[in-house]
N, C-alpha and C positions, 0 to 999 in steps of 0.2 A: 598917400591916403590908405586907411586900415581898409581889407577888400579881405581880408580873414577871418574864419570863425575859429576860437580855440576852443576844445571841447577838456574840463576836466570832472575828471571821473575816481571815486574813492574808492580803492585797490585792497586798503589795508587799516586792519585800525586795532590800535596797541593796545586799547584802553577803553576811559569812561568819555565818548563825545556823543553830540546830538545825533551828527552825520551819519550813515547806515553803508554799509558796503554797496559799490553798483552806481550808490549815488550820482548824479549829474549835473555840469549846469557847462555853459556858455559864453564865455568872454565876449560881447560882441564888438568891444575894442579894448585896447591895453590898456584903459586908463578909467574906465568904468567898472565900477561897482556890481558883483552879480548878486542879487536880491537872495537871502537865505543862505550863502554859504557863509561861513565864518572869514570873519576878517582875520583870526589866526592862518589861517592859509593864503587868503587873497593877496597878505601883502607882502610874506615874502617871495611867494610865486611871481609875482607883479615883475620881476626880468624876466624871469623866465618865457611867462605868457609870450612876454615881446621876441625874444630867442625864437620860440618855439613859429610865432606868425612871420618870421622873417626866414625862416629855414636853415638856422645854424645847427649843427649838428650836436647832439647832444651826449652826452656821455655814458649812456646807453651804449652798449655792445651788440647788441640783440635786433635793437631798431634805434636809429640815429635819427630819427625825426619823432620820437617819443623822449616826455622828461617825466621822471618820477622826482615828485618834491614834496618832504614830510613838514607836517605845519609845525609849528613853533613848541608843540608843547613833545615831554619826550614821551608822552603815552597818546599825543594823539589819536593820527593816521596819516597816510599816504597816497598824493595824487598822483595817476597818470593824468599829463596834458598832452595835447595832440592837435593838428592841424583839421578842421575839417572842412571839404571842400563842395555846400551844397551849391 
C-alpha cells in the first residue's frame, strides 16, 4: 500500500514553459495524475516518483534520497522529487 507523499518541485527551467521556478505539487500515489503539472514531466518521472517512494538511492551525490528529473523537452525544466513524510 502507497503510505507516501512525493513532493516535486521546479528547480530549473531552460526555456519557454508554463511552469515557474519554486513551483510544487504532490504525487499522492505513483500512479495518479497531479492536476496542472505537465504531463511532459509526470510521465517520464512516473519511475522515478515510484524510486523515489520506495527509498532507492538515487544518483544524487549530495543527497541519495533526492532525484532531479528534466521533462522531455531539451529547453524545458528540471524537477527535484523528494520524499515527504507528513
Amino acid at each position: 500500500m502507497w503510505s507516501t507523499r512525493i513532493k516535486a518541485t521546479c528547480v530549473e527551467k531552460l526555456g519557454k514553459c508554463h511552469h515557474e521556478l519554486g513551483e510544487s505539487y504532490v504525487f499522492e500515489t505513483p500512479i495518479s495524475y497531479v492536476e496542472g503539472m505537465c504531463l511532459g514531466i509526470q510521465d517520464p518521472a512516473r519511475i522515478w516518483v515510484t524510486h523515489c517512494a520506495a527509498s532507492l538511492p538515487s544518483w544524487e551525490g549530495d543527497n541519495p534520497e533526492v532525484y532531479r528529473i528534466h521533462c522531455i523537452s531539451k529547453k524545458g525544466t528540471v524537477w527535484k522529487f523528494e520524499r515527504i513524510d507528513e
